[in-house]
C-alpha positions as CSV (number, residue, x, y, z in Angstrom):
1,X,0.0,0.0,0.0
2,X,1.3,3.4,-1.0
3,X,2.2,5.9,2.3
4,X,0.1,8.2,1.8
5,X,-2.8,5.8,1.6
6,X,-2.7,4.5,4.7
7,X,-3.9,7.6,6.6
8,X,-7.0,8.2,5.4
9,X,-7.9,4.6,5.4
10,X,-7.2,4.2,9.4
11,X,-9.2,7.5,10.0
12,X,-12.2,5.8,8.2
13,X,-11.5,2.7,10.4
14,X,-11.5,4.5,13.5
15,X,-14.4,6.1,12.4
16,X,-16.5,2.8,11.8
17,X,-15.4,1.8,15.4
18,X,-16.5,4.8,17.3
19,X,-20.2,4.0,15.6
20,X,-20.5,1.5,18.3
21,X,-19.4,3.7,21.4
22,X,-21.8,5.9,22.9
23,X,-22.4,9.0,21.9
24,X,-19.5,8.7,18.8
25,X,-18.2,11.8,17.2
26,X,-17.6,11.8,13.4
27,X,-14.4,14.1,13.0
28,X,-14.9,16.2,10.3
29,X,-12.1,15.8,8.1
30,X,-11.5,19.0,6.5
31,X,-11.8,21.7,8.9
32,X,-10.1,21.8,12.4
33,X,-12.5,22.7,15.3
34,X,-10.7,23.8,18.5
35,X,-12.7,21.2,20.9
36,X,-12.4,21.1,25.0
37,X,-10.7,18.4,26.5
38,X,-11.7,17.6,30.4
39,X,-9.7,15.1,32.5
40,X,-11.8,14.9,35.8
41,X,-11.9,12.7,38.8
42,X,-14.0,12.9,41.5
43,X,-13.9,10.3,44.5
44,X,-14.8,9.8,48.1
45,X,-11.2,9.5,49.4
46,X,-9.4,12.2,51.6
47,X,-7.4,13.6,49.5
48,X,-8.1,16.9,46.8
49,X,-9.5,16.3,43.4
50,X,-8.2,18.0,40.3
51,X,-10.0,18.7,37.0
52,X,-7.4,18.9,34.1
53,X,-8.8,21.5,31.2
54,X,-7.0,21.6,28.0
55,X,-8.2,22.2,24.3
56,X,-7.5,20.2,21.1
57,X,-4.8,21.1,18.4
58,X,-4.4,20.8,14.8
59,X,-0.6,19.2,14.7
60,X,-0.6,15.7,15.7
61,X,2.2,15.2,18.3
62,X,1.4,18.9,19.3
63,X,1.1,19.5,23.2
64,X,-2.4,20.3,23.9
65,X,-3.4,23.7,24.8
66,X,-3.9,24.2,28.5
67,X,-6.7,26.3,29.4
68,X,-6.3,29.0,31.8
69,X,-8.4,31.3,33.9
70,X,-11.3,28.8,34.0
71,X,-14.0,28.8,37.3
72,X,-14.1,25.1,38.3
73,X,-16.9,24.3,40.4
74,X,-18.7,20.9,41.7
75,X,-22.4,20.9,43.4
76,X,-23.7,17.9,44.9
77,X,-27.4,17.2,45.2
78,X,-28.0,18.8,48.1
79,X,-27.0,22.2,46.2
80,X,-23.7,22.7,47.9
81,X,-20.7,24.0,45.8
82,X,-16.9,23.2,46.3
83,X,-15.1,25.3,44.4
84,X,-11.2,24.1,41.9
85,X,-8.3,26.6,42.4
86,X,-5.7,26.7,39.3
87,X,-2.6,25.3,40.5
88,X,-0.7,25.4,37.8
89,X,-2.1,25.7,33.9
90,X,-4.9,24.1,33.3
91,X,-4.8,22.3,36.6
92,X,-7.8,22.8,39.0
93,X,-7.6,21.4,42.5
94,X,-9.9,21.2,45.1
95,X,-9.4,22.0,49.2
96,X,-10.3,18.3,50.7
97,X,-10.2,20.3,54.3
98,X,-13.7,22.2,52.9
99,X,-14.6,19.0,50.7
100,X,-15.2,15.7,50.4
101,X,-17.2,13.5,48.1
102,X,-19.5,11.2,49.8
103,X,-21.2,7.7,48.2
104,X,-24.9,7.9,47.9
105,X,-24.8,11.5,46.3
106,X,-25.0,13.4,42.7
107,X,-22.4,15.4,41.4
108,X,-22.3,17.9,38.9
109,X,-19.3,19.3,37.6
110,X,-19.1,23.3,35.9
111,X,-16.9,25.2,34.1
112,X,-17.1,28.6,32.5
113,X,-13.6,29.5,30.4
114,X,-12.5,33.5,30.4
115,X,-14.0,33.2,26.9
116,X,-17.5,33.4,28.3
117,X,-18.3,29.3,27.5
118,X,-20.1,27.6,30.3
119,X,-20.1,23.7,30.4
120,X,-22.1,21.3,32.3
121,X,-21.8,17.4,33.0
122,X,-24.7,15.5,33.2
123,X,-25.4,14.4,37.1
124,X,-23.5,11.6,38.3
125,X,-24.0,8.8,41.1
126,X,-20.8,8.4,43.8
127,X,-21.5,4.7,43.8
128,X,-19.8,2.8,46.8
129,X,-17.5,-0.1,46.2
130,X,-16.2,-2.9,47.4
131,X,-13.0,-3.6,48.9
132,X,-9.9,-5.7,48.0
133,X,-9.6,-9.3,49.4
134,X,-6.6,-9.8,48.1
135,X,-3.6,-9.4,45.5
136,X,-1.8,-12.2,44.6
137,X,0.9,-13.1,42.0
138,X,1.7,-16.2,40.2
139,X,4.7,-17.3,37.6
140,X,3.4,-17.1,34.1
141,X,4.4,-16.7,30.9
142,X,3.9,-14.0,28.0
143,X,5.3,-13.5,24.5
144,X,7.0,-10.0,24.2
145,X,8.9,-9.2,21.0
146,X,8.0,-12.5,19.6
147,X,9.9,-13.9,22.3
148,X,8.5,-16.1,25.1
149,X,9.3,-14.4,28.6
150,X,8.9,-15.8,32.4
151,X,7.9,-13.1,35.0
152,X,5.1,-12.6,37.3
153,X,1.6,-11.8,36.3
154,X,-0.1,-10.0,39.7
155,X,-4.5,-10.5,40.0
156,X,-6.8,-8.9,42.6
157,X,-9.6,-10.8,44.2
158,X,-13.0,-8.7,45.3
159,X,-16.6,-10.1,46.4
160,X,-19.2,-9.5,44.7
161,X,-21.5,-6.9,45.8
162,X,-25.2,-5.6,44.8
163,X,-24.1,-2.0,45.5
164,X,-22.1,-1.2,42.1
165,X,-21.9,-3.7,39.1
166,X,-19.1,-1.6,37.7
167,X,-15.3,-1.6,38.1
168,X,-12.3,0.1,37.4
169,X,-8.4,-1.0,38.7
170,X,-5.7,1.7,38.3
171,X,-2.3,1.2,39.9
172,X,1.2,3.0,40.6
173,X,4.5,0.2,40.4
174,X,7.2,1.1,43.3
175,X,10.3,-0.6,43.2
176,X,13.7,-0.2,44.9
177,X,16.6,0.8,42.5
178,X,19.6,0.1,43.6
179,X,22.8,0.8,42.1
180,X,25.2,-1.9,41.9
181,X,28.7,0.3,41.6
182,X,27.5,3.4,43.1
183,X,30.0,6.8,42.8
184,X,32.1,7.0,45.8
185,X,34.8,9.5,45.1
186,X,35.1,12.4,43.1
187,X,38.5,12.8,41.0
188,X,40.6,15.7,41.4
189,X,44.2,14.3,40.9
190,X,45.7,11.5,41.7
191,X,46.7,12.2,44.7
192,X,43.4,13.7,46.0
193,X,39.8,11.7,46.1
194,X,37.0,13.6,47.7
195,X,33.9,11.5,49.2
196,X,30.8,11.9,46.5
197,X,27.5,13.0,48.2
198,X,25.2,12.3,48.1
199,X,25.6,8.7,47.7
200,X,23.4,7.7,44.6
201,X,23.4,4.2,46.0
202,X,19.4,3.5,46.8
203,X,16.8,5.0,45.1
204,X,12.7,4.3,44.7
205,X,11.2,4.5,41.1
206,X,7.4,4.4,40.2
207,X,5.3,4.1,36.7
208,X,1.6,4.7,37.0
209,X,-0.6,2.2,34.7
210,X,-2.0,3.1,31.8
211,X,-3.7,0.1,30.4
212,X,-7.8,0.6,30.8
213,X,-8.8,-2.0,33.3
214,X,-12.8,-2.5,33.5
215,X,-14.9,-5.1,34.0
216,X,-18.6,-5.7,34.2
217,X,-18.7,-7.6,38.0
218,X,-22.2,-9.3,38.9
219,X,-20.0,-12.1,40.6
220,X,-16.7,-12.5,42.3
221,X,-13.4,-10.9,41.2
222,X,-10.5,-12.8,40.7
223,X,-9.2,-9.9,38.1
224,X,-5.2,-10.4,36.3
225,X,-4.3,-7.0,36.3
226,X,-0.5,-6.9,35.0
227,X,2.7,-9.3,34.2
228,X,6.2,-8.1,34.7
229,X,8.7,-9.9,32.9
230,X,11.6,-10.0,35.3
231,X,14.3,-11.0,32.8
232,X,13.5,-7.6,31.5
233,X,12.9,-5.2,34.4
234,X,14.9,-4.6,37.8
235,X,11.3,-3.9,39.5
236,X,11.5,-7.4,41.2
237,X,15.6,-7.3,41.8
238,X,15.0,-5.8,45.3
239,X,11.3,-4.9,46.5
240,X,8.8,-4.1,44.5
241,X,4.7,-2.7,45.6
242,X,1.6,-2.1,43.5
243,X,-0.4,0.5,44.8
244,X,-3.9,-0.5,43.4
245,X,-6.6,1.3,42.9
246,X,-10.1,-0.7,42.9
247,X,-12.9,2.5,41.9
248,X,-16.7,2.4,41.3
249,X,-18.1,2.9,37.7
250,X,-21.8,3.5,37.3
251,X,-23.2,2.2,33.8
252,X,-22.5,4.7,31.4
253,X,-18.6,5.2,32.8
254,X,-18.3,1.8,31.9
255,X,-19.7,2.5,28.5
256,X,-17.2,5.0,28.0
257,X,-14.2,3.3,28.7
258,X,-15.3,-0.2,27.3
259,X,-15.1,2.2,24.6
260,X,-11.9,3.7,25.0
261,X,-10.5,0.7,25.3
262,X,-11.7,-0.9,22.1
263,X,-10.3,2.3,20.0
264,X,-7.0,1.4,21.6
265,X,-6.4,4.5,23.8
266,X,-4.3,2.6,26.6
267,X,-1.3,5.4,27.3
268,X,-0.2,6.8,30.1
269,X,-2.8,9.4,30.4
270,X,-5.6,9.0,27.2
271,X,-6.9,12.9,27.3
272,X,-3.4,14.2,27.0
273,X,-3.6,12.1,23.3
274,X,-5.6,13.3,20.4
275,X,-5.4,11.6,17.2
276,X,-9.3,10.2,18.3
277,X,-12.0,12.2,19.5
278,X,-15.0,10.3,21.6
279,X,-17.4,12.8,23.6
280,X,-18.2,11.8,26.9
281,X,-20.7,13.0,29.6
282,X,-19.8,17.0,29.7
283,X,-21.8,19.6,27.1
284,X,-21.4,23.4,26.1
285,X,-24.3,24.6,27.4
286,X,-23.3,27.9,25.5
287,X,-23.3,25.9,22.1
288,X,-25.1,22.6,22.6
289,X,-23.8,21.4,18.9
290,X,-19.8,21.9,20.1
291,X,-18.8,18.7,21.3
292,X,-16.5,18.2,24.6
293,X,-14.0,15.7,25.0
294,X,-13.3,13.6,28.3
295,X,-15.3,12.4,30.9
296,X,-16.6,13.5,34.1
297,X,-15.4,10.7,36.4
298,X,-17.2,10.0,40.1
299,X,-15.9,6.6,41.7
300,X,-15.9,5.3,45.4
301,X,-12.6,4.0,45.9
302,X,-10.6,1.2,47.5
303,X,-7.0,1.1,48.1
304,X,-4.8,-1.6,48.6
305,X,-0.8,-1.9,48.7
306,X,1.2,-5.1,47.9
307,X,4.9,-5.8,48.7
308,X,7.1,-8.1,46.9
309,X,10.8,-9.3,48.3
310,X,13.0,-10.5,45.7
311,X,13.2,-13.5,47.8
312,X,9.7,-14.4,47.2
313,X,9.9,-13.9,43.5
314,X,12.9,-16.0,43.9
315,X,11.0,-18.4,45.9
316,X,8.1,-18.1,43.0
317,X,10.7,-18.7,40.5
318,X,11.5,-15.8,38.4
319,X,14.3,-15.5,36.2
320,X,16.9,-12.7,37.8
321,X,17.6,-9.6,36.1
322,X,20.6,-8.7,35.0
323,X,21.9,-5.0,35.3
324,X,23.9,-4.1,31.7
325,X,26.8,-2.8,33.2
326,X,30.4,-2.2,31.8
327,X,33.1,-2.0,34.1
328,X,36.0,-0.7,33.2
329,X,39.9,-0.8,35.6
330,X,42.0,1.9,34.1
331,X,45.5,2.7,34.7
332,X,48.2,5.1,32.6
333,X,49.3,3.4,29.7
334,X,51.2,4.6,26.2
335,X,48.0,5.7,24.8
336,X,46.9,7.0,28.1
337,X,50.1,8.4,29.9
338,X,49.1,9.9,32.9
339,X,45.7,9.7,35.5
340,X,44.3,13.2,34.4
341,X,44.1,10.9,30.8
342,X,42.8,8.5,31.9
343,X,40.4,10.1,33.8
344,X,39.4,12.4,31.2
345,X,38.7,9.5,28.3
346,X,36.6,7.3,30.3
347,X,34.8,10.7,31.1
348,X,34.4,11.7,27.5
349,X,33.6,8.1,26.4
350,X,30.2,8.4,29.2
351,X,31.3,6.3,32.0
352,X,30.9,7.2,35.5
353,X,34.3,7.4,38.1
354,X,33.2,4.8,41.4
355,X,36.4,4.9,43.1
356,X,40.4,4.7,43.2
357,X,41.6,1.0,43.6
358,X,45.5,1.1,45.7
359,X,47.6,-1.3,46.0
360,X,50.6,-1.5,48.6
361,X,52.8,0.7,46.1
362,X,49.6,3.4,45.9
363,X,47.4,4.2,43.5
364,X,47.1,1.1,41.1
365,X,43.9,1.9,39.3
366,X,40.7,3.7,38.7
367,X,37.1,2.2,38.8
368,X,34.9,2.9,36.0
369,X,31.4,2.3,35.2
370,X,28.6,2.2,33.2
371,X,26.0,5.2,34.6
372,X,22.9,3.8,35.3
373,X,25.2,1.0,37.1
374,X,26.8,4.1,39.6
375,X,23.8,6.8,39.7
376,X,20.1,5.2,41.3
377,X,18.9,8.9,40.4
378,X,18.9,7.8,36.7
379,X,16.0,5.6,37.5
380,X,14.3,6.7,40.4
381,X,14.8,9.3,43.3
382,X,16.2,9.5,46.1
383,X,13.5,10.1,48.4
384,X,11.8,7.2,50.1
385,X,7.8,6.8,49.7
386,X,6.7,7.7,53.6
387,X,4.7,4.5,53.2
388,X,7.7,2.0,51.9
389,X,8.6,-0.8,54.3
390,X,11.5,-2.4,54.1
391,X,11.6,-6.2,54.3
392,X,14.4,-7.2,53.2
């Protein structure tokens, strides 16, 4: 097929697909139309909400426009009104000390942008849900890159309640990064080695999901929600924690991301992606035939933390990653005559200095190595999660 067929055909594909979703949107192909975008999430934990307002742009790729200046509001059924402050562009947040969503009540959500535009969302049900029995891993295979791998694949078990029918599982991967040949020294000559700091040693790294986990629950849930393939990740070399998620949906949430998920929008955040526009529950009430993007989300939510040792994975039979370091034991040579030399190539050639290496005669050598195998902070940060436990 010629290049510049393909596009036009996978637009019209996309477009027979959205005919199934509710309330589909036919882009119209030869105009651009500046559209709203709304990312907003409203639960019944104690914590703030945010509402994330941006608007649609013509270059695909193209950061989306954040909108600015916009009064943010929520009113519940019983007429009260929390009001979003902008944090930072396009990002609203609410005060949870004023406000908290409760299950068993409506929520509204309203916006009117600086250019006089006022949206609404239809009223939505805070439905409670149930807890998390349990998560629980097993050893299981996948094939990635045509290639078969061994790894863990992690599931979450739930009752089934009468309350709420509808589920969805987000989660946030912790995992201690350690690194192997951390820096010790810094290099100043070679007679002078000052201590590094701060030591890059241990460090905790996180990725937040982005596949759309849903499902339609009239019984028990015993739910796979991810596999890590531990030949290819160093999430299970130390510990490792999912942070799940387990939230509410009512019907027509469902709807929309059963629907989302079919067009394929699994990324790490769907309304910060544009090539496919599906409207959701939210409406210009200023121009009823402009269509809005996003959904208004309201969810009861359960939380639910669960730790992994490398000993257990061990134990569970995992295959053990293996960090792709280089090290390198350099000393003056013909090509090299002299330490600020060798210091200097290994520097320019992208290693990392660890350490001196003496012998009973002195200085015998210098320690070089790969970066991500002497600097944690190239994969995670330094701080540790106030929740982390160490187990092992």
């Amino acid at each position: 097929m010629k290049k510049h067929l393909w596009k036009p055909i996978f637009v019209f594909f996309i477009i027979g697909t959205l005919i199934t979703c509710i309330e589909p949107y036919t882009p119209k192909l030869g105009r651009f139309e500046s559209l709203l975008v709304v990312d907003a999430l409203l639960t019944d934990e104690n914590t703030s909400n945010y509402v994330k307002i941006s608007r649609t742009v013509a270059t695909a790729g193209q950061d989306p426009e954040r909108v600015t200046g916009a009064q943010v509001t929520v009113t519940d059924d019983d007429g009260i009104t929390a009001s979003f402050t902008e944090i930072r562009d396009g990002v609203y947040k609410s005060d949870s000390t004023v406000f908290k969503a409760e299950t068993g009540h409506y929520y509204t959500l309203h916006i009117k942008t600086i250019d006089g535009f006022e949206y609404k969302s239809d009223e939505c049900f805070l439905s409670p849900v149930q807890g998390i029995d349990s998560i629980y891993y097993k050893l299981d295979e996948e094939i990635l890159d045509n290639e078969i791998k061994s790894g863990l694949r992690l599931y979450v078990k739930s009752k089934a309640t009468t309350d709420c029918g509808y589920n969805r599982w987000t989660y946030r991967e912790w995992w201690k990064v350690e690194a192997i040949y951390a820096q010790e020294y810094s290099y100043v000559d070679s007679a002078t080695f000052l201590p590094y700091t701060p030591y890059k040693k241990v460090c905790y790294a996180n990725k937040k999901s982005g596949e759309i986990l849903i499902k339609s629950a009239g019984e028990d849930i015993d739910q796979p929600l991810m596999f890590i393939a531990s030949q290819d990740s160093p999430r299970l070399l130390n510990e490792y924690c999912l942070e799940l998620r387990q939230l509410s949906l009512s019907k027509e949430e469902y709807e929309f991301w059963n629907c989302m998920k079919q067009i394929g929008e699994s990324g790490s955040n769907i309304f910060d992606k544009q090539p496919f526009q599906v409207s959701g529950n939210i409406h210009n009430i200023s121009n009823p035939e402009q269509k809005v993007l996003g959904y208004f989300q309201v969810s009861g939510v359960k939380m639910k933390r669960k730790f992994i040792t490398y000993q257990q994975a061990k134990e569970a039979g995992v295959i053990r990653y293996i960090y792709p370091c280089e090290v390198v034991e350099a000393a003056p040579s013909k090509e090299l005559p002299g330490w600020n030399k060798v210091y200097n190539h290994y520097i320019r050639a992208g290693f990392t200095f660890v350490r001196p290496v003496f012998a009973l005669g002195g200085l015998k050598s210098m320690l070089f190595v790969t970066p991500i195998c002497g600097d944690c902070t190239l994969s995670g940060s330094l701080a540790k999660p106030a929740f982390w436990i160490d187990l092992q």
